[in-house]
N, C-alpha and C positions, 0 to 999 in steps of 0.2 A: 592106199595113196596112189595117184594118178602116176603116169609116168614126166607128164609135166605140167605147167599151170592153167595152161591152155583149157584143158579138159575139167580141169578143177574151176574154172571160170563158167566153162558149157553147163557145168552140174549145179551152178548155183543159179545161173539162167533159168533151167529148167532139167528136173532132176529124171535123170536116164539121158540128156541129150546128148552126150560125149559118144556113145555108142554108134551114132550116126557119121562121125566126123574121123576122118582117119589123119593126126597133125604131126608135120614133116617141119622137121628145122635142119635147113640148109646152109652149108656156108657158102658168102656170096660177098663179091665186094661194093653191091647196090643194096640198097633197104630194096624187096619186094614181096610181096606177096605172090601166088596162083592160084587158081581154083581149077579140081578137079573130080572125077567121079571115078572110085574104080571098085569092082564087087558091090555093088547099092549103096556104096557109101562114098561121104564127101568130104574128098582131098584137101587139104590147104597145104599148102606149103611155104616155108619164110625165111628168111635169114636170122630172125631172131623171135622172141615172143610178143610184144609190144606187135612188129607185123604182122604175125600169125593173128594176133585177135583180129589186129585190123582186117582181114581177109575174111575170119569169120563174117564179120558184122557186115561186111560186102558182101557176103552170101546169101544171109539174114534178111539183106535188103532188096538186094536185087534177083533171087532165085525164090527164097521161101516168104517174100514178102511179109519180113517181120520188121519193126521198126525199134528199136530197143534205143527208150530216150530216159530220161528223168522221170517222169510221171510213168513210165515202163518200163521196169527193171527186171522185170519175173516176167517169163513169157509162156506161152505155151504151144512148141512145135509140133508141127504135122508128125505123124506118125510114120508116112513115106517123106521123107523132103525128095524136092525136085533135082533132077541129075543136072548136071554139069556138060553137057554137049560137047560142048571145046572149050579145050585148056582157055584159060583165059590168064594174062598175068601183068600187073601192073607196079610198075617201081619208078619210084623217086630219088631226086637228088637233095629234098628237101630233107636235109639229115635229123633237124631239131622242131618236134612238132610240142610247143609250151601250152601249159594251163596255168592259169586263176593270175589272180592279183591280190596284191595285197587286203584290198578292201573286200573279196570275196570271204576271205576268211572269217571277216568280220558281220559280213552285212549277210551271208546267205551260211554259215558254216561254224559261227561262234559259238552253240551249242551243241553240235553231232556229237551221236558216239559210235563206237565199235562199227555197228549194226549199219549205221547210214555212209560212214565212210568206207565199208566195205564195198559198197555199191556203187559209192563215187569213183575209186580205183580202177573197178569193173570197165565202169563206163568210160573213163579214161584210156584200157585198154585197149576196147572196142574202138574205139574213135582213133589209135593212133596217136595217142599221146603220150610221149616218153621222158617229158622233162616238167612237172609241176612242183610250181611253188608248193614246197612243203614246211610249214612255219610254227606247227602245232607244237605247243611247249617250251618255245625259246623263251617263254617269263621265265621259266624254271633253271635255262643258263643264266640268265640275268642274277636271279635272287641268287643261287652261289656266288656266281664271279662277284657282287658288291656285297657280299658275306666276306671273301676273300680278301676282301678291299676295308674291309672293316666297319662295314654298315651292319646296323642292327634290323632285324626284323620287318619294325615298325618305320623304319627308315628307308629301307626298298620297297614296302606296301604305298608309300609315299608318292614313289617312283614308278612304278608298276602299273598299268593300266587295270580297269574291269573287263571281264571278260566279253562286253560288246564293242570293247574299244581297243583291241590288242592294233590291230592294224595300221592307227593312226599313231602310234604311239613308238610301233617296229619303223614306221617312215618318220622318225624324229619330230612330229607335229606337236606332241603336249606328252604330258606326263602324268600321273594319277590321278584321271578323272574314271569313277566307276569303280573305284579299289575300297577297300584295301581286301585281297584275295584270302581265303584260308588258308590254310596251311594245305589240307587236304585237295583243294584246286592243284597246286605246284605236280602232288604225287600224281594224282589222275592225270594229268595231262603229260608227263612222262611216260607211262604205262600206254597212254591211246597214242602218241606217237611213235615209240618202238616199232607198236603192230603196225601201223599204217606203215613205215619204210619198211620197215620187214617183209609186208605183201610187194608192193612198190619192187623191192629189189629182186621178188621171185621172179615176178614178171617183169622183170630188163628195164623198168622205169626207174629212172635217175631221179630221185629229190633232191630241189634245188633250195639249201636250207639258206637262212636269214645269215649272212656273214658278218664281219664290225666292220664301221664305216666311223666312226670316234665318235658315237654319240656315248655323253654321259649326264648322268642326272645335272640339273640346275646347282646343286652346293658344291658341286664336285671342286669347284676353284677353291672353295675355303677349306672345305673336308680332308682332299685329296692334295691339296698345294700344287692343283693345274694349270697348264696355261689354256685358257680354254676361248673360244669366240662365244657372241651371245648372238643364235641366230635368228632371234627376235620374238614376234606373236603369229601363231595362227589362227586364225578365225577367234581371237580371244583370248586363246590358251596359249599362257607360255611353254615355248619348245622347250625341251632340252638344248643341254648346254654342248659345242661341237671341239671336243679334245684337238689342241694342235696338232699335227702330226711330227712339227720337230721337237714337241716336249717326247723327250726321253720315256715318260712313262707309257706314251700311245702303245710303244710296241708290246710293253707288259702287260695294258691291260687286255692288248688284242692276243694277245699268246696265252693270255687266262683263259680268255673269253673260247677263242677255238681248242682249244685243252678239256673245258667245260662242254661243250657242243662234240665234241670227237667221243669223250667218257660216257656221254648218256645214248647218241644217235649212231657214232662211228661217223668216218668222216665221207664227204661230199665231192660228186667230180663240179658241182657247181654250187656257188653263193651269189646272193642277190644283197645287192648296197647299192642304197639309194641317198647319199646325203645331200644336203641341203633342197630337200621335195618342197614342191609347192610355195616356193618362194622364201625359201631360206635364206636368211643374209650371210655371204661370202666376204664383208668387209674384211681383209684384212689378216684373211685364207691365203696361202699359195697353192692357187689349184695343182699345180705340177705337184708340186708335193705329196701335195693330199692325195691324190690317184696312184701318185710311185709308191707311200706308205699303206696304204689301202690295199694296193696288190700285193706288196712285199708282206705283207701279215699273211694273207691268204696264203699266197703259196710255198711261205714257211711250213704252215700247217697241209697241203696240198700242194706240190711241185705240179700236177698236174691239174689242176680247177682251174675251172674258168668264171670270171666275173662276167653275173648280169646284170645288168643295168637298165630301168624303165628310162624310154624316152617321155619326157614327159613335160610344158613346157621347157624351161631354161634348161633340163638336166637331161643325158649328163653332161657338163659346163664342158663346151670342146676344148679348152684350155686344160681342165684335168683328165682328158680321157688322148690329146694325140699323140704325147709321146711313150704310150704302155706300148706294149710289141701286138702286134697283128694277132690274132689265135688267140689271144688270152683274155678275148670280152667279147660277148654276146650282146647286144643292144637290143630291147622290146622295145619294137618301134609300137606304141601302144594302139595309139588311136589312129591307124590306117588309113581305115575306110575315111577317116574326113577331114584329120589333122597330121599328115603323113611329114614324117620328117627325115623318109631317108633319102630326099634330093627334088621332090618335086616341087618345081617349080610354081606350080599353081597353089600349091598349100598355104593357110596364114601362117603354120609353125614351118614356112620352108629354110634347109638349112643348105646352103649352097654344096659343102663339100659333105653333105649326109651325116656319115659317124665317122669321117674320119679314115675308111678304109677298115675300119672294126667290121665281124660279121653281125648281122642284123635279121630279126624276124618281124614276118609280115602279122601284124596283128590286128583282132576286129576288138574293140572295145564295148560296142553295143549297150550295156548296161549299166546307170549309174545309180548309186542306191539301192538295190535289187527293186526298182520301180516297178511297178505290174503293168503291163501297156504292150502291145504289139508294136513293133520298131525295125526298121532295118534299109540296107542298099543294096537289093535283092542281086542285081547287076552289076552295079557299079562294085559291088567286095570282088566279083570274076574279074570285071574288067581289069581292074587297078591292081590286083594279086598278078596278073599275064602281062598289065604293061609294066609293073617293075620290073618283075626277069627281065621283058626284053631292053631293059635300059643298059645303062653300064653300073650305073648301082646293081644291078641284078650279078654282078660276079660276086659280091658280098652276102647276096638275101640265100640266107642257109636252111630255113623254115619257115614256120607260121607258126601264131600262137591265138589265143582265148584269151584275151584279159579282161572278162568285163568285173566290177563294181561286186555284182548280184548272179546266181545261176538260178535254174530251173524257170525259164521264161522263155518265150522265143524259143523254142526246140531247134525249128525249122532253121533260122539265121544257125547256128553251133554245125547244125548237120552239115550243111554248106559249106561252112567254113575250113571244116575238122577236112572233108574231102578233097580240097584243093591242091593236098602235096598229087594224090593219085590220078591229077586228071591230066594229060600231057598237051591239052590243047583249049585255050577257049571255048566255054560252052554257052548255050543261050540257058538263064533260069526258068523259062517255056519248059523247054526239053525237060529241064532237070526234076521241073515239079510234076510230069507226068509220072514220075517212076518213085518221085518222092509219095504223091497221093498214094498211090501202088502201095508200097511199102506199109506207108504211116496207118492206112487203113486195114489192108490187108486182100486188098483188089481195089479196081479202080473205078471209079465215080465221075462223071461226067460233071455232075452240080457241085462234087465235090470239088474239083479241077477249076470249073469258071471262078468257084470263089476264092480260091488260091491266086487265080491267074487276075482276078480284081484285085484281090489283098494287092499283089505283087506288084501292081501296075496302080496303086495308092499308098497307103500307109505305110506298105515295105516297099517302098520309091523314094523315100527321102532325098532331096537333090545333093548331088554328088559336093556341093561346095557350103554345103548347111553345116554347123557345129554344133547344131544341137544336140543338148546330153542326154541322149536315150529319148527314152518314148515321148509323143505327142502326152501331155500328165492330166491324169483327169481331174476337171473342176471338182469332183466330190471330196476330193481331197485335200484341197488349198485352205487356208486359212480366207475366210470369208471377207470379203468387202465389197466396194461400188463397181472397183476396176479390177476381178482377178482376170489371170490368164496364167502366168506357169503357177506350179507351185512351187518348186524350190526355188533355192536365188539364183541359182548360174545355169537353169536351163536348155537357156537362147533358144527356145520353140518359135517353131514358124508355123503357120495355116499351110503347111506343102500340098496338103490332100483336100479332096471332098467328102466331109465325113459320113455322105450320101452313100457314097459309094462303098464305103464299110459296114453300113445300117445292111444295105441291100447285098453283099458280100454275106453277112449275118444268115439272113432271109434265106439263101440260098444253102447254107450248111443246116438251118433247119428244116429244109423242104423234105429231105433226105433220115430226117431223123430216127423213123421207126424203121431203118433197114439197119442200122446201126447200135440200137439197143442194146447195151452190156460190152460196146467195144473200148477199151479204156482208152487207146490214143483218142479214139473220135471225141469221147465223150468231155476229154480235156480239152481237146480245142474247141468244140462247141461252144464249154461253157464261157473259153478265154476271148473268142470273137465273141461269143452275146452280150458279154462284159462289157470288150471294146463298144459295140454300137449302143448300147446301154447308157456308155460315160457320153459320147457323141452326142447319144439324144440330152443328157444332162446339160451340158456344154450350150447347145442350142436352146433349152430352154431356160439356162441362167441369164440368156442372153434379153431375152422376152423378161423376164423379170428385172433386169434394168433400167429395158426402153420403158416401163409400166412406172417404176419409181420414177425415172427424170419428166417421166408426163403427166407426174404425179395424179397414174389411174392405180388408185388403191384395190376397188373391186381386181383388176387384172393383175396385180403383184401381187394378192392374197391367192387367187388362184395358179398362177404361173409357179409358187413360191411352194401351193401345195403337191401341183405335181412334180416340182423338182425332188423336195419331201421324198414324194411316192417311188422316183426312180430311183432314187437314193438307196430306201429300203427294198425294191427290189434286186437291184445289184449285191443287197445285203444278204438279201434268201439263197439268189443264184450261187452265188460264191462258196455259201455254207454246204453247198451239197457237193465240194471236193476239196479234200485236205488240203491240198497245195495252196489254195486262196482263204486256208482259217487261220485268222488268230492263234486258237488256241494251240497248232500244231507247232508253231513257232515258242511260243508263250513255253509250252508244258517240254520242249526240248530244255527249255532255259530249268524248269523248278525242278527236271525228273535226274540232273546230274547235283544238285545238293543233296546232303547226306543230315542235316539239320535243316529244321525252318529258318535259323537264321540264313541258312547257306542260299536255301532256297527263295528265302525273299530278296536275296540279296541281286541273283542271278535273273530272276521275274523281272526284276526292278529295271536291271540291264539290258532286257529283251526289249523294253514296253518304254526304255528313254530312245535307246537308240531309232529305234521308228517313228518316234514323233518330235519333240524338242528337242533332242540329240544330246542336247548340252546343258549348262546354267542358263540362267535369264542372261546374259552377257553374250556367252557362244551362240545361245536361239537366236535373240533378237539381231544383236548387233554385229554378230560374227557371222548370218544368217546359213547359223546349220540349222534351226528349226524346219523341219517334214523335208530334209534332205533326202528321204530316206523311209518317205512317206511309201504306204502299202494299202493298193487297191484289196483289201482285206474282209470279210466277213466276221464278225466280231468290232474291228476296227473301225469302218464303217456307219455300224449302228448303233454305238457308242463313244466314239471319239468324233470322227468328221459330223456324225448329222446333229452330236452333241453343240458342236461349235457354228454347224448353221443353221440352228432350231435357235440358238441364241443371238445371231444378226438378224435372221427374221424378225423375232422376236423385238428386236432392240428398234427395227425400223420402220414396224407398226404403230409404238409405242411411241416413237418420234414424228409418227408422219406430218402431223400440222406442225413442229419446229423448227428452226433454219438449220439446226446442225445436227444431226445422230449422234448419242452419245456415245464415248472410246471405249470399247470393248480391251479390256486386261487379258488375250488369249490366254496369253503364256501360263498366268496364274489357272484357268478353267484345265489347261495341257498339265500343268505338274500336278493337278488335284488327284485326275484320270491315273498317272500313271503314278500315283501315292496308296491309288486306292485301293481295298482288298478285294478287284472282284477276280475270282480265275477265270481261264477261260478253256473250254472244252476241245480237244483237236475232234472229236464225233461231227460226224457228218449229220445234216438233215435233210430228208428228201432224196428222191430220184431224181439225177441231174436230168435226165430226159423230158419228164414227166413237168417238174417245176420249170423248165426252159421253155416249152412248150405254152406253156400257162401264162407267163413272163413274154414272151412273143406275139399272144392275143390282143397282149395291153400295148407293144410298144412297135407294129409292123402293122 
């Protein structure tokens, strides 16, 4: 056993690397890291663990030009690493650096095990993050405490979400869709969160667990004899029901509830309560209340926790958050980078007095749905991170955080962001990406740099006052008609870029190719820019296949229609040659933690709604979570999306001489797909080089 985590982190990076690293924990009354060299080895030094990785991974980056992201979690160090010249040492004021969101849990992390969440911790550490949403298991507080309450079994399966739905469910949105869970789910996911805080608390990262905010099932008024509000529908599904806070019983169910959560996890210096999300009805709430009772539970259970709270439209309602005491809430200011609400004036969500005087983190939200698509505000996240400090909100902005939706996308936008506490001055993303290239590659590339330094000056340029949610989405994945353009419903996408200039961005990371052979960061971005220009070229020539139908040139819609076809299926090959863009990796996480075929079809089932129809024909259609959540995917692709535009084609052949096209029933062809028994493989096919290359002749 190591002498501390540190080194046990070095060793699962890459085994023998701890031997090179000599790690000093200092006390200090600033978070900082140092780098240093002394006898052929290299120094770090920290004031706690959590810094110390982060210092690592600054060493990683900018000395031994190693890049350790998602798609690279296992590396492999030089055998001399490079000295340390001069001390170097960097510390922040930024005390609270946050991860995930609710909806991560869901959209990017609803099936891990052991094994993958090891690596996410890791990486967490490395990055300097010391406070993440940690949610895994709280169905299994639940089903006691309404065991406790006198619910039977089959009456909290009622209540209880499926496991691709926990998230919406933790944010009081709806209630048993996706259920009813095993028995055996409840215990495995006890067991896998234990280990995950247990690691967490080795290395000085705070879990910030799911706290009670008065949500209770829908019967609770009749069951329970509550007084309860009804805060209405979301997207379809009826919420749960929101316990008053001056019925007598809140405080007992809240005192169950953390009694249950302290018995299985031990207890937390932070809980996250979010009530009334996304447009909950407050008819007839006393927010003051609500917020004094909400606290008063908590820090019964916790004298010292602190409430976090998503900003997030309306919430949290400044009515129930100004008269709590200063110190005792955190506010995630979610969407930053373009819906900032902690005081600026230029924002549509601006709130004049911010939170209140509450402390607050700056956070990128970047991802919704875990969407596949390059995205970002390359500059503007620098800019807008420098100009709140220098505001007077900036006496309150205590960190940064990572909220997006989805992980393992966009490396680059996380890396950025995660470094923001350490930089003490405005930087240009020029500068930054010369030393990112460096790293990410493993020396630096000149063609590699221009098409970064395109990317960055296009597609990761998104204009500073855009609310578009996440990526530009690709056509190949929309439900097909005369007029698409986003695909989900609340995307608000705009044409910001020329998607010329991404094709040709493309072009240039594959000019480079064969110097690059077998390097795994390259090979990931490769394949995720060729993708990107890929959908571009798709996009553009859906486009050509409209002008062809309103000019009713059949010859040129049957052709235009075929090479959309063609790009289609090749973004399908491309894809297939790295995990992270298959189907099946996602799929077979879902079937490989059931312990029975029922369990296992059950959990399939889970994986394969939530990415496509999400919901019932009611929440698809008219609630329009249908391809909320859509995934530029291999597997998915060639069988779901080209499935659904092999049949408008189809449909508009077949109609051409009549005045009207007839209605295509998606929805029903979507529940067929994901009824159906086919699995799907996480194997990879092909050398991404090789097939990129091939893929590149056809489309450059």
């Amino acid at each position: 056993m190591h002498a501390n985590p540190v080194n046990d982190l070095l060793e699962r990076l890459d085994k023998g690397a701890s031997r090179h690293f000599i790690i000093e924990k200092v006390k200090a009354d600033a978070d900082f890291f140092e780098l240093d060299s002394r006898n052929g080895k290299i120094v770090v030094r920290g004031n706690n663990y959590v810094n110390l990785a982060a210092g690592v991974n600054w060493y990683l980056k900018y000395y031994a030009h190693v890049n350790i992201s998602w798609n690279n979690m296992n590396v492999k160090l030089p055998n001399v690493l490079p000295e340390v010249k001069k001390a170097e040492r960097h510390e922040t004021n930024m005390k609270f650096r946050y991860d995930l969101n609710y909806c991560t849990h869901s959209y990017s992390m609803a099936f891990w095990d052991w094994e993958r969440w090891e690596k996410e911790i890791d990486w967490m550490a490395l990055h300097g993050i010391n406070m993440p949403l940690s949610i895994v298991g709280t169905e299994a507080v639940w089903f006691n405490v309404l065991k406790k309450l006198g619910y039977n079994r089959d009456e909290i399966n009622e209540f209880i979400c499926g496991p691709g739905f926990f998230a919406w469910w933790l944010m009081n949105n709806l209630e048993g869709w996706g259920g009813p869970n095993p028995d055996s789910w409840y215990t495995q996911r006890i067991a896998l969160q234990k280990k995950i805080v247990k690691r967490m608390r080795e290395l000085g990262i705070e879990p910030v667990f799911a706290g009670y905010s008065g949500m209770v099932p829908n019967n609770a008024k009749e069951k329970l004899q509550l007084n309860v509000s009804n805060p209405g529908l979301w997207c379809g599904y009826r919420r749960p029901a929101f316990l008053q806070p001056t019925d007598p019983k809140f405080k007992v169910i809240a005192d169950l509830y953390y009694e249950e959560m302290t018995r299985l996890f031990g207890k937390a210096n932070y809980y996250s309560m979010d009530p009334f999300h996304e447009g909950g009805n407050v008819a007839g709430v006393n927010l003051d209340e609500a917020g004094k009772a909400i606290m008063s539970a908590m820090k019964k259970c916790n004298p010292n926790a602190i409430w976090v709270a998503q900003a997030w439209g309306g919430n949290p309602r400044a009515e129930m958050i100004k008269n709590l005491k200063r110190g005792d809430m955190i506010v995630l200011d979610l969407f930053s980078e373009s819906r900032p609400q902690w005081g600026d004036p230029e924002s549509t969500w601006y709130r004049k007095n911010g939170f209140d005087g509450h402390d607050w983190l700056y956070c990128m939200l970047l991802n919704y749905g875990g969407n596949v698509g390059l995205h970002g505000k390359m500059q503007h996240v620098i800019d807008e991170y420098f100009k709140a400090k220098s505001t007077p909100f900036g006496q309150t902005l205590k960190g940064v955080g990572i909220t997006m939706e989805g992980i393992e996308n966009n490396p680059v936008m996380y890396e950025l962001l995660c470094e923001l506490p350490w930089h003490n001055e405005k930087f240009s993303k020029d500068e930054w990406l010369k030393d990112y290239v460096t790293s990410r590659y493993g020396r630096f590339d000149k063609s590699l740099y221009d098409a970064w330094i395109q990317l960055s000056n296009s597609i990761y340029n998104c204009p500073a006052l855009s609310t578009q949610q996440g990526t530009h989405e690709s056509v190949f994945c929309a439900r097909p008609s005369d007029k698409v353009y986003q695909v989900s419903s609340w995307s608000e996408m705009n044409d910001y870029y020329d998607p010329m200039e991404v094709i040709e961005a493309a072009r240039k990371f594959m000019s480079v190719a064969d110097n690059f052979i077998g390097n795994n960061n390259y090979e990931y971005d490769m394949v995720d820019i060729l993708r990107q220009a890929i959908a571009e070229k798709g996009r553009l020539v859906y486009k050509v296949m409209m002008s062809a139908k309103n000019a009713k040139e059949k010859e040129l819609f049957e052709e235009a229609s075929k090479r959309f076809m063609n790009l289609l299926d090749m973004q399908d090959k491309l894809l297939g040659t790295r995990a992270e863009f298959c189907l099946g990796t996602w799929t077979n996480r879902a079937v490989n933690l059931g312990k029975t075929q029922e369990e296992k079809n059950l959990y399939e089932w889970n994986a394969k709604v939530q990415i496509t129809t999400w919901g019932n024909r009611t929440a698809a259609n008219d609630g329009g979570l249908r391809d909320y959540a859509h995934r530029e995917w291999s597997g998915l692709l060639k069988d779901f999306y080209a499935m659904r535009w092999r049949t408008y084609i189809d449909n508009v052949i077949s109609n051409w001489n009549s005045a009207k096209d007839n209605q295509i029933d998606y929805y029903s062809l979507e529940e067929k797909w994901v009824n159906s028994p086919i699995h799907y493989s996480p194997d990879t096919k092909g050398n991404p080089v090789k097939v990129a290359k091939d893929i590149s002749k056809q489309i450059f």
